[in-house]
N, C-alpha and C positions, 0 to 999 in steps of 0.2 A: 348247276353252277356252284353250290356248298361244296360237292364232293371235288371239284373242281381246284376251289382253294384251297379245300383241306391237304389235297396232293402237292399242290405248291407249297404250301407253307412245311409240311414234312417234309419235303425234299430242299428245304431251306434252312431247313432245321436240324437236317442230318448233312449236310455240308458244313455246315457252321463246327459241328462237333467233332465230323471228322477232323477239321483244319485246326482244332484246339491244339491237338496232340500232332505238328509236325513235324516231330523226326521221332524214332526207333532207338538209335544209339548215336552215339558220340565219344568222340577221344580227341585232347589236345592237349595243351600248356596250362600251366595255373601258377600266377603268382601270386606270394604267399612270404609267410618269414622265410625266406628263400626263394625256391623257384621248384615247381615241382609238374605230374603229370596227370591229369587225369582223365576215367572214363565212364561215362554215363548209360547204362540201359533199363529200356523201358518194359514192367514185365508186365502191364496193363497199363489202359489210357492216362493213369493217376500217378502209378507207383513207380519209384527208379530205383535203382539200387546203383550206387557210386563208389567206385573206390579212386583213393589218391595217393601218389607215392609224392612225400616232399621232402627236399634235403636245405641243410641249409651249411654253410660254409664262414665262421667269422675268426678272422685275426687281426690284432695290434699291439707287437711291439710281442711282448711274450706272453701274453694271454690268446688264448684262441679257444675255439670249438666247435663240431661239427654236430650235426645230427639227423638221422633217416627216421623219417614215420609214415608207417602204413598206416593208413587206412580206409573202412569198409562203412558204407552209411544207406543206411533205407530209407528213402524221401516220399513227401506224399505234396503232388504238384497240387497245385487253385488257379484255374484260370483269371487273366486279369486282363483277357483280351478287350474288355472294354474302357480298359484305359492307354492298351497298346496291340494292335496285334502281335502277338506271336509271346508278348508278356506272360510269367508263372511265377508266383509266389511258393517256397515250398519249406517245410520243414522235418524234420525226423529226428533220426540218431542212429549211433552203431559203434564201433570197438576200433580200438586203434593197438599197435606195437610200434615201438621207437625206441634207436638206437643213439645212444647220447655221447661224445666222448672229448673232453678239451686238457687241454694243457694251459696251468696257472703260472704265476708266479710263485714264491715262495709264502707270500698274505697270507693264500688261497691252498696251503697244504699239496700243493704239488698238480700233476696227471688226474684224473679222476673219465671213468664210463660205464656206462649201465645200460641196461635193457630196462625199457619203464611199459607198464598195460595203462589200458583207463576205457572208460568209457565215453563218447561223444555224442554233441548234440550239433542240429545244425538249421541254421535259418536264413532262407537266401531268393534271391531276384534269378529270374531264368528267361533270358529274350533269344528266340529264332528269328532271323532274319528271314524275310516272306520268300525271295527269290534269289538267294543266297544259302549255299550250305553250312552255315557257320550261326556258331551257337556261344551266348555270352553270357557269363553267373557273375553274380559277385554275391559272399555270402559270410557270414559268421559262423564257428565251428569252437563254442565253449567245450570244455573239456574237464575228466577229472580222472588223472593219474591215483590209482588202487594202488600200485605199484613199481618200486624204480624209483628213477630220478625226480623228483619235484611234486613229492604225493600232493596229492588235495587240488583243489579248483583253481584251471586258469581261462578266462576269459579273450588270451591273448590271438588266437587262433581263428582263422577267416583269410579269402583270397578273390582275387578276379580268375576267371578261368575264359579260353578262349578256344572254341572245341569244333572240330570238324562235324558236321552232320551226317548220319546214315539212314536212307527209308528204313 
């Protein structure tokens, strides 16, 4: 009868874990200061590795500016399925490249664009939908430009993303 339940409860218990980690990869939309893409894969039950391309596009009047940034980030998920299923908490960090380029008025010394590096962090909510293939973050991504345009720490960075699932 003990070994009985012991096989249950293992086999309840390796279900349970399997289902922690339901999906493999993902790719979809992320909006962001801008509007950008991104995609997620999993290189073990924990770990993901993410990259994001986001651009963003502003003008008014004769001011404007545009900007491209990659980047690449290594996350480490935590299950929180006991406050949701399919719920992950997760954080890391990783490197970014961004390409920066706007047109001033004359205030503002003219044209100006750069290529800027940095380093990133990232801290964020990760929900799978149970029987749906579709996967939703929303997360913070502090940052610190080494190099380029806007050395030193900015805070401003973070997006909702909304991503296709793959086994």
């Amino acid at each position: 009868m003990k070994l009985k339940n012991l096989i249950i409860l293992a086999f309840i218990a390796l279900s349970v874990n399997i289902h922690a980690q339901s999906y493999k990869a993902a790719a979809g939309l992320r909006l962001a200061w801008g509007w950008g893409l991104t995609g997620k894969f999993f290189t073990n039950d924990r770990a993901a590795i993410e990259g994001i391309l986001n651009y963003r596009n502003y003008s008014y009047l004769d001011l404007g500016y545009n900007y491209l940034r990659i980047t690449g980030l290594y996350e480490l998920h935590n299950d929180l399925s006991s406050t949701a299923q399919g719920l992950t908490w997760y954080y890391g960090g990783g490197a970014f490249v961004g390409f920066y380029g706007g047109h001033f008025n004359d205030y503002y010394s003219g044209s100006k664009s750069s290529t800027y590096i940095g380093l990133a962090g990232c801290l964020g909510l990760d929900y799978k939908f149970r029987d749906t293939p579709i996967n939703l973050s929303v997360d913070w991504i502090p940052s610190f430009v080494i190099t380029g345009y806007g050395d030193g720490f900015t805070g401003e960075n973070g997006g909702i993303a909304v991503r296709y699932t793959f086994k």
